[in-house]
C-alpha positions as a LaTeX table, in Angstrom:
\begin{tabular}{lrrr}
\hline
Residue & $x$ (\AA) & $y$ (\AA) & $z$ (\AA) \\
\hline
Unk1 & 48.20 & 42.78 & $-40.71$ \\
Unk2 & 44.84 & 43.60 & $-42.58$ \\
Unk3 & 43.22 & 46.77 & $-42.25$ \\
Unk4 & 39.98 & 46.04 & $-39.30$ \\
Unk5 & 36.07 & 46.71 & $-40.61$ \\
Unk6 & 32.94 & 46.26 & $-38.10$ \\
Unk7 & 30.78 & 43.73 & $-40.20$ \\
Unk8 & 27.43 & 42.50 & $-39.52$ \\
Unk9 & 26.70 & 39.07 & $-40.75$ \\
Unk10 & 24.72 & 35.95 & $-40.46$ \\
Unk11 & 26.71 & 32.45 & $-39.80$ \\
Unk12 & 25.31 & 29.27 & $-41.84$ \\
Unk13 & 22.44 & 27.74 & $-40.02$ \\
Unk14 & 22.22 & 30.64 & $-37.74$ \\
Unk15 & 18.64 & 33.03 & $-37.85$ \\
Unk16 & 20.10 & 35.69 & $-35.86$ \\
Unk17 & 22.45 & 38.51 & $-36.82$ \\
Unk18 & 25.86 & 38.91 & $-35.30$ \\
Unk19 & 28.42 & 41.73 & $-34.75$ \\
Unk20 & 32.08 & 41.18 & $-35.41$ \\
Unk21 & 35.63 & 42.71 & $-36.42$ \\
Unk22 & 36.32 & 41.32 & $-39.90$ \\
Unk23 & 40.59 & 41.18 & $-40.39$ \\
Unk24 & 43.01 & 38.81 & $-42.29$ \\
Unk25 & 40.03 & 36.43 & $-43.57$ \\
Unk26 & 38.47 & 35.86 & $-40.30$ \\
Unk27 & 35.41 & 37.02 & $-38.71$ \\
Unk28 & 35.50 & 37.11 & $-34.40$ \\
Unk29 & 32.27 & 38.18 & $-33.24$ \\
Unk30 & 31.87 & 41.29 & $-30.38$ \\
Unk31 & 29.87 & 41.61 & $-27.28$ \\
Unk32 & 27.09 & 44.11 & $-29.27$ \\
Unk33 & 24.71 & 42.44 & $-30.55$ \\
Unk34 & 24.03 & 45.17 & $-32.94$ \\
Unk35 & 25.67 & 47.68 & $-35.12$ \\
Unk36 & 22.87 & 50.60 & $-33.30$ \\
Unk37 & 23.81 & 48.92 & $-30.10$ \\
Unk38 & 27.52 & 49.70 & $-30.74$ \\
Unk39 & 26.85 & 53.20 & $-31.86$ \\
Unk40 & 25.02 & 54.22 & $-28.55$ \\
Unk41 & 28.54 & 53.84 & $-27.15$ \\
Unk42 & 30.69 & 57.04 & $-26.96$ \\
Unk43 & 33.73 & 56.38 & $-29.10$ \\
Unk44 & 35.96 & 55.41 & $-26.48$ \\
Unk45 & 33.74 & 52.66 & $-25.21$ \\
Unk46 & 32.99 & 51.50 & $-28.76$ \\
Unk47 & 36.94 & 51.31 & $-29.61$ \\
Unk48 & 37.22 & 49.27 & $-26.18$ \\
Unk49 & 34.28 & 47.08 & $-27.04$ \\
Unk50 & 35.98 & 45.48 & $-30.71$ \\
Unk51 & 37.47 & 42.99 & $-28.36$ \\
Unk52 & 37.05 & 39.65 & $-29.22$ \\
Unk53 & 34.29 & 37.76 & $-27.68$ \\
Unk54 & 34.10 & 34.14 & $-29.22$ \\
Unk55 & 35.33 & 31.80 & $-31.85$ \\
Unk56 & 36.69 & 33.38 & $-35.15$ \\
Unk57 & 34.75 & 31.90 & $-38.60$ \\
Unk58 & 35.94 & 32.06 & $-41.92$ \\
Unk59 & 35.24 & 35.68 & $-43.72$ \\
Unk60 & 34.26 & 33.99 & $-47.10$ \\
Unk61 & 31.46 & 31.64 & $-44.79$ \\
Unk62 & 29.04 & 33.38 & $-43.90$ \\
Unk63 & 25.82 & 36.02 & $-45.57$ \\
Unk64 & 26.83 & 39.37 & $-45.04$ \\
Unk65 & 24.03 & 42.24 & $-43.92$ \\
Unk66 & 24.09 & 45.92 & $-44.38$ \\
Unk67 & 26.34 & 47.49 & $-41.23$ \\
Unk68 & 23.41 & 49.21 & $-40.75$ \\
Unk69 & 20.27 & 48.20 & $-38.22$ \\
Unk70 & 17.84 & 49.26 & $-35.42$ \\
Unk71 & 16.89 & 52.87 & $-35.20$ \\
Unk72 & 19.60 & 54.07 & $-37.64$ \\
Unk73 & 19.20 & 55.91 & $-40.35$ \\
Unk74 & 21.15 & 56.89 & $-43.22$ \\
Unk75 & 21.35 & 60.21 & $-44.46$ \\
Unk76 & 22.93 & 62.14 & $-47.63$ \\
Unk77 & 24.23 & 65.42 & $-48.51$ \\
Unk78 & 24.26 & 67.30 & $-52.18$ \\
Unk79 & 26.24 & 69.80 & $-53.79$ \\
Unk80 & 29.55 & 69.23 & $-52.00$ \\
Unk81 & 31.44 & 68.67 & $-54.88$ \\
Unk82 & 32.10 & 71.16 & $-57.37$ \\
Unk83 & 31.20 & 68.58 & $-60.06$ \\
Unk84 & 28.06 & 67.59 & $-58.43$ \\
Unk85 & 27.22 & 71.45 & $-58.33$ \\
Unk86 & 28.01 & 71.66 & $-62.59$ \\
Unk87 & 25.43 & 68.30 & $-62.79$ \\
Unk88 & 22.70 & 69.38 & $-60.71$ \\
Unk89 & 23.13 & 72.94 & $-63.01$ \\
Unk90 & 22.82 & 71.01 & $-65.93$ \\
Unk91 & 20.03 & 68.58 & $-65.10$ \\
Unk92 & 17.97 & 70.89 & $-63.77$ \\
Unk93 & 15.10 & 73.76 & $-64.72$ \\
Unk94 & 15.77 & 75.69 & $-61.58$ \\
Unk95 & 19.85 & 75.36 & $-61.99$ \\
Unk96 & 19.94 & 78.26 & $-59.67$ \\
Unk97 & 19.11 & 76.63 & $-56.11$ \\
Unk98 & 22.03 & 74.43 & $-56.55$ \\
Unk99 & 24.56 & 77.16 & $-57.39$ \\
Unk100 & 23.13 & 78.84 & $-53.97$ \\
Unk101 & 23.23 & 76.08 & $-52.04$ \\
Unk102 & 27.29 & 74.93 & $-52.64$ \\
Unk103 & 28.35 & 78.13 & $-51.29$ \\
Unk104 & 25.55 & 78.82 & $-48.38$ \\
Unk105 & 26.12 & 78.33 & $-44.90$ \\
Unk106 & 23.64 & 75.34 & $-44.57$ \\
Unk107 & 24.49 & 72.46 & $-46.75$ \\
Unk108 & 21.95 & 69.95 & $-48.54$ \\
Unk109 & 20.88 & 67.27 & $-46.25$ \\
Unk110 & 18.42 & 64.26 & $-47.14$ \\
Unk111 & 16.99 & 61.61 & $-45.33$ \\
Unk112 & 18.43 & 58.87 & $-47.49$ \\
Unk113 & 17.16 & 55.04 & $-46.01$ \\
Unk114 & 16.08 & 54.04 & $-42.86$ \\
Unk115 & 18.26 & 50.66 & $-41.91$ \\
Unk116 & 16.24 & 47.66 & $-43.33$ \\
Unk117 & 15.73 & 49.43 & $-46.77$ \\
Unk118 & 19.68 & 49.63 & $-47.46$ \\
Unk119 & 21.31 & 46.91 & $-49.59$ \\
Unk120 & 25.21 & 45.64 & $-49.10$ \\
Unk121 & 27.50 & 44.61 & $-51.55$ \\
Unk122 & 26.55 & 42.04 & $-54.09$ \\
Unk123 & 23.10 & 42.47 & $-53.43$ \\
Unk124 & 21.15 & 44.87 & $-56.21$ \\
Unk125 & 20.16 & 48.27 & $-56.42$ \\
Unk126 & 17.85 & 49.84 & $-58.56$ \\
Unk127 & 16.35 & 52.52 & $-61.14$ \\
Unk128 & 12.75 & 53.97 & $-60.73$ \\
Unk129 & 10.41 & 52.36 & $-63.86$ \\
Unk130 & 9.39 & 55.77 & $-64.44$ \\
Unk131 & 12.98 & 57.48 & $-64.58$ \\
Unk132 & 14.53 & 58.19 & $-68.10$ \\
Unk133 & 17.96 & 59.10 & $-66.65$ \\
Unk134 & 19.40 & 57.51 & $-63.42$ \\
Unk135 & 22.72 & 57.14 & $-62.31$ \\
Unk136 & 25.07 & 55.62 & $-59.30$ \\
Unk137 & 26.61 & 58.61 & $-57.04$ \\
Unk138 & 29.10 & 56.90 & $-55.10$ \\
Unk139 & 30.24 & 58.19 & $-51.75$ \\
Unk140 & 32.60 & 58.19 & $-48.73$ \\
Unk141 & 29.95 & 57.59 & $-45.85$ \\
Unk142 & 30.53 & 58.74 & $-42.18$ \\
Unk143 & 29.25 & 56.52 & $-39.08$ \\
Unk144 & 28.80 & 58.63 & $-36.37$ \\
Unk145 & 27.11 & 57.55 & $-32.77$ \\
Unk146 & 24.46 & 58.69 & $-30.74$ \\
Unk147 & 26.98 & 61.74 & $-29.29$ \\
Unk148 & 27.37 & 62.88 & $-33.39$ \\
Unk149 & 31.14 & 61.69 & $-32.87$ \\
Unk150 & 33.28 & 60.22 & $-35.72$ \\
Unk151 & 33.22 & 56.70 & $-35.57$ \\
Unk152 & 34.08 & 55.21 & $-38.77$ \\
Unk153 & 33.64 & 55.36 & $-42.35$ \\
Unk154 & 32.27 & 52.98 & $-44.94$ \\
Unk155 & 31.39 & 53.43 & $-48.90$ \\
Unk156 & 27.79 & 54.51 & $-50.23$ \\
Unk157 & 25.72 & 54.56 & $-53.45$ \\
Unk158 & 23.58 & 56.97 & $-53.36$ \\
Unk159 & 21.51 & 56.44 & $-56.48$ \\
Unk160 & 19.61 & 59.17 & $-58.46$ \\
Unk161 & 16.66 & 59.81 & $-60.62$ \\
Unk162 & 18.55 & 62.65 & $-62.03$ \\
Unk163 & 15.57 & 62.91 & $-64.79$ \\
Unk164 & 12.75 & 63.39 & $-62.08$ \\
Unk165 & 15.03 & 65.90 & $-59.62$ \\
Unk166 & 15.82 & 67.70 & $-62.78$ \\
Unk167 & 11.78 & 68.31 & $-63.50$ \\
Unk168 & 11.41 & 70.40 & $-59.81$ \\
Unk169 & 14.18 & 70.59 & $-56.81$ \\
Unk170 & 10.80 & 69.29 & $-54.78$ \\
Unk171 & 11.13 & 65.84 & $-55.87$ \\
Unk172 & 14.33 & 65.13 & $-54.65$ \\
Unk173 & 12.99 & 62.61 & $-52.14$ \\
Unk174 & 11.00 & 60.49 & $-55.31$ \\
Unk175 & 14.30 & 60.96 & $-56.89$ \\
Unk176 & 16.38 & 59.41 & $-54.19$ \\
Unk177 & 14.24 & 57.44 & $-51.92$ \\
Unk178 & 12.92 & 54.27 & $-53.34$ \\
Unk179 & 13.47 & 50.03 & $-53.30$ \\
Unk180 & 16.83 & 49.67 & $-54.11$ \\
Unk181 & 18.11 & 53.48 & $-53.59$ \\
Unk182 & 21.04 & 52.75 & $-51.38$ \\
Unk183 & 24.00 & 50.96 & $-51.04$ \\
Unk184 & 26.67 & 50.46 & $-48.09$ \\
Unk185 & 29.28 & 48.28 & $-47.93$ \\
Unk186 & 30.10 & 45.18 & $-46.14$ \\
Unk187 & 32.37 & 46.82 & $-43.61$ \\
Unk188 & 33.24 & 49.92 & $-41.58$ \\
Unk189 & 36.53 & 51.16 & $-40.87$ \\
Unk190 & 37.11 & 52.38 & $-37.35$ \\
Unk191 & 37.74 & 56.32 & $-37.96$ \\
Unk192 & 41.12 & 56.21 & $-36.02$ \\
Unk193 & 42.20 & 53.65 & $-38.95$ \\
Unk194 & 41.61 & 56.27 & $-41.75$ \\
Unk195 & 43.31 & 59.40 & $-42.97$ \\
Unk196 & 40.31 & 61.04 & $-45.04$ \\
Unk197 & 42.19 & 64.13 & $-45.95$ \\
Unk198 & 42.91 & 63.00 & $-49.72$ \\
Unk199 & 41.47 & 59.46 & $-50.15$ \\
Unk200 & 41.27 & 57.99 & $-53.96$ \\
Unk201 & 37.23 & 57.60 & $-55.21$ \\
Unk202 & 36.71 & 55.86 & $-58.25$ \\
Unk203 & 34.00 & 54.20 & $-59.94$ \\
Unk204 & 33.07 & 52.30 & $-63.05$ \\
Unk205 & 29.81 & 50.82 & $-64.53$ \\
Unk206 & 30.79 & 47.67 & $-66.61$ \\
Unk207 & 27.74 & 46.89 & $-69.13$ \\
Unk208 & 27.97 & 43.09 & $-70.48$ \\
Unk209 & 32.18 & 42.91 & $-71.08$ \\
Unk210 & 32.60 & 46.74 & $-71.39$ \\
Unk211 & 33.11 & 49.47 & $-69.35$ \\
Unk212 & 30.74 & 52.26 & $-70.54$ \\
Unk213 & 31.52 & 54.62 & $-67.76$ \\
Unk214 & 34.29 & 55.32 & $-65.62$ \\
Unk215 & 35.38 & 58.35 & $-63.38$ \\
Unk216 & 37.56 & 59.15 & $-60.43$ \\
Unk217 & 37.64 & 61.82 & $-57.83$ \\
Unk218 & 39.52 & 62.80 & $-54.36$ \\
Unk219 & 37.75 & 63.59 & $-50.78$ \\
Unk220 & 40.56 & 66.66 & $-51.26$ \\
Unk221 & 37.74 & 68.23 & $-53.28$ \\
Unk222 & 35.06 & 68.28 & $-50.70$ \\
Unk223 & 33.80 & 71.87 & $-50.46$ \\
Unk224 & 32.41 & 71.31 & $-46.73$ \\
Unk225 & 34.12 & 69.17 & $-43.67$ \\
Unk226 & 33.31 & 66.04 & $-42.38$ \\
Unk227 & 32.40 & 67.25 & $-39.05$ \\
Unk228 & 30.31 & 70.67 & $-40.25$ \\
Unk229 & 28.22 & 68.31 & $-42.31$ \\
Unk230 & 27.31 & 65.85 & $-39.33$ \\
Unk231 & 27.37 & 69.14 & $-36.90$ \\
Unk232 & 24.42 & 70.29 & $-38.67$ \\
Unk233 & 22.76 & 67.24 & $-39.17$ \\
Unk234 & 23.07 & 66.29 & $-35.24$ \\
Unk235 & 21.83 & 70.14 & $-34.27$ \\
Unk236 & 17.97 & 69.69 & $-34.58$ \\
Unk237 & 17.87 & 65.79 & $-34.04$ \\
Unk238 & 18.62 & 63.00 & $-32.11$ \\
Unk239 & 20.15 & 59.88 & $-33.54$ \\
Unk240 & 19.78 & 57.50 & $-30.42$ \\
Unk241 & 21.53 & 54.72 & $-32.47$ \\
Unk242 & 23.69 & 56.64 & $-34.48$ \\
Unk243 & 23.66 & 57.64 & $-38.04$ \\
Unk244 & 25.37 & 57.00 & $-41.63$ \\
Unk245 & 26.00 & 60.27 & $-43.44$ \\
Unk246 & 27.16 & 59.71 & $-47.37$ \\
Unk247 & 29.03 & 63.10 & $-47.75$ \\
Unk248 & 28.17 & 63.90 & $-51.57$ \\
Unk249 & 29.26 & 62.60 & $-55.23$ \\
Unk250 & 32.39 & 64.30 & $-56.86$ \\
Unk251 & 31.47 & 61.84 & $-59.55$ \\
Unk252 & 28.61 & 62.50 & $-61.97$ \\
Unk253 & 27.84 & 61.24 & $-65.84$ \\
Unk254 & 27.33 & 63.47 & $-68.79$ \\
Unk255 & 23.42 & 64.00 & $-68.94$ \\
Unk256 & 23.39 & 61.35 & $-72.25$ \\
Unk257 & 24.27 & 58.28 & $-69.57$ \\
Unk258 & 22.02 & 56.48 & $-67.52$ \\
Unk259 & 22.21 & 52.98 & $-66.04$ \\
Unk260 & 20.36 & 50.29 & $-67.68$ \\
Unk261 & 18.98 & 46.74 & $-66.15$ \\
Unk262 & 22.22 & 44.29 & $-66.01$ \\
Unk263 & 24.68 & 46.78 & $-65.56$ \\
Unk264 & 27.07 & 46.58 & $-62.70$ \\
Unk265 & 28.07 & 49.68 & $-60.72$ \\
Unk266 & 31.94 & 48.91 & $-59.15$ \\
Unk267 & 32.59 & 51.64 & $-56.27$ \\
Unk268 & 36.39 & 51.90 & $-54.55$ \\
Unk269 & 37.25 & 54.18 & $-52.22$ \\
Unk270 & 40.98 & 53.97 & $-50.94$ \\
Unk271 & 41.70 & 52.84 & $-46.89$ \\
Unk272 & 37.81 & 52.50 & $-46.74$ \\
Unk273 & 36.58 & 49.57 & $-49.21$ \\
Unk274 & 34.69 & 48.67 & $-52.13$ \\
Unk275 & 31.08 & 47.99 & $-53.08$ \\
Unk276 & 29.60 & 46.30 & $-56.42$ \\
Unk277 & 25.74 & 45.72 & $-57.23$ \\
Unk278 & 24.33 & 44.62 & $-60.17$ \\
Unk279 & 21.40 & 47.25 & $-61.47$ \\
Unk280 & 17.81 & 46.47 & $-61.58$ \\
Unk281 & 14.69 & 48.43 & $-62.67$ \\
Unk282 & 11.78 & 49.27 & $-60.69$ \\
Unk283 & 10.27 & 47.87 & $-57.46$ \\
Unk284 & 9.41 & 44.02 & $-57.59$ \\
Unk285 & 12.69 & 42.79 & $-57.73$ \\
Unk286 & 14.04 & 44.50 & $-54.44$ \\
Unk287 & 10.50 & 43.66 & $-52.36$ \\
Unk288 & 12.43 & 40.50 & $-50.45$ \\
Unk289 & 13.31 & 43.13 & $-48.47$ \\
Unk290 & 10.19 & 43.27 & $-46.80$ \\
Unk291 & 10.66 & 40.01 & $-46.03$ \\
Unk292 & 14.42 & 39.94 & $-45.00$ \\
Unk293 & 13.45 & 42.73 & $-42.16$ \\
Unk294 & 12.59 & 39.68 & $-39.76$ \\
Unk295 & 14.48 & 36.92 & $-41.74$ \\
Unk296 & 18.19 & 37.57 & $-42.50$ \\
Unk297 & 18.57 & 34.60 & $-44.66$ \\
Unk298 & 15.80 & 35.77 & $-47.41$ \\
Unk299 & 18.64 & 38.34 & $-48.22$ \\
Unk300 & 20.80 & 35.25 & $-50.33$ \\
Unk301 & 17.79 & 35.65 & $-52.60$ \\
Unk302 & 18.89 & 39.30 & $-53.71$ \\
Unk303 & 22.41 & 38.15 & $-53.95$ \\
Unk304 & 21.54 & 35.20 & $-56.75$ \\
\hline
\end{tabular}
């Protein structure tokens, strides 16, 4: 039997969005009726709530959305890598607040997307027009509820203007928040599905018929825990719908690569799932999200 993901997804014909557990090539929908309804649930509720509750459709039918909705938000951390810590050293004319910050006692935590800004698999993402050096960080993601427990996991691409956070540590939101910044895929895996102790990363970035980048990492290398990072982002706040938390890049490009327009950034992370998107520039060609915030279906428009 298939490995189980929590999908969100629109069936042909249909205007509104439905919940279900994707496994073996079918779809059966669930009695939420969406992902931030689920994650109010504590996880024993949620597990009992994946139930079937209707008619399975085929998995290759229907538009798939971002797992992501309502009041959720999605959320990043830096420097957890010791990779990431060498890149943000290199990049950058203050290279000292990032050698602080990997070692400190509070990690590097970003507001990353709120829910109808984040783009799914097949769908683009994009560079700023006025970045010189951007690249794709991909990322195991945690799902955690309302309660800040462990739900699930999916895979993120957190992408980076590494030129403009290089210039000052203070724009790190213009370098990560913009149309087109993040990625999550399709599906979530349920967190009592997934060993994350040593899972496989690996991306590529496949330019015309050539792979111009390529790199591979392990979640054995994380410098901080899964549940310290989402302790301290759950102490101040409340997350009434939950929360996606990408945990940090162990993955980053010599400073002489950056994505262009019409490249293609392939993320795999093993038990979890994969995620591919085609790379834009600048802001026009992601603004039918505006318009797929009400209207699902406007969504097959950034997947063409």
């Amino acid at each position: 039997m298939e490995s189980m993901e929590i999908v969100r997804y629109v069936e042909q014909g249909a205007a509104q969005p439905r919940v279900g557990v994707r496994r073996d090539g079918k779809i059966a929908p669930v009695r939420f009726g969406s992902v931030a309804e689920l994650l109010r649930e504590p996880l024993d509720a949620l597990r009992a709530g994946l139930e079937p509750a209707g008619g399975e459709v085929d998995a290759d039918s229907v538009t798939y959305l971002p797992p992501v909705d309502g009041r959720t938000e999605v959320w990043a951390s830096g420097v957890t890598y010791e990779r990431s810590r060498e890149g943000r050293v290199e990049e950058s004319v203050q290279a000292s607040v990032y050698e602080l910050v990997y070692d400190a006692p509070r990690p590097e935590l970003f507001l990353k997307s709120v829910a109808w800004r984040v783009v799914t698999d097949g769908e683009p993402v994009a560079v700023r027009a006025d970045s010189e050096v951007d690249v794709p960080e991909p990322e195991l993601a945690v799902v955690a509820n309302s309660r800040g427990e462990i739900v699930g996991y999916t895979v993120c691409n957190d992408m980076s203007s590494r030129s403009i956070e290089g210039e000052n540590p203070l724009y790190i939101p213009q370098a990560k928040i913009f149309n087109g910044c993040c990625a999550v895929a399709t599906g979530i895996r349920p967190a009592w599905e997934v060993d994350t102790a040593d899972l496989a990363i690996s991306m590529k970035v496949v330019r015309g018929d050539a792979v111009v980048f390529e790199g591979e990492t392990s979640t054995a290398r994380l410098h901080r825990t899964l549940e310290e990072l989402v302790g301290v982002l759950y102490a101040p706040s409340d997350f009434p719908d939950g929360a996606i938390l990408s945990t940090g890049t162990g993955i980053v490009p010599e400073l002489d690569f950056s994505l262009t327009e019409g490249d293609r950034v392939d993320i795999e992370i093993a038990q979890v799932g994969t995620l591919s998107n085609p790379v834009v520039r600048g802001r026009e060609p992601l603004s039918w999200l505006v318009d797929a915030a009400e209207r699902p279906a406007a969504r097959r428009k950034g997947q063409q």
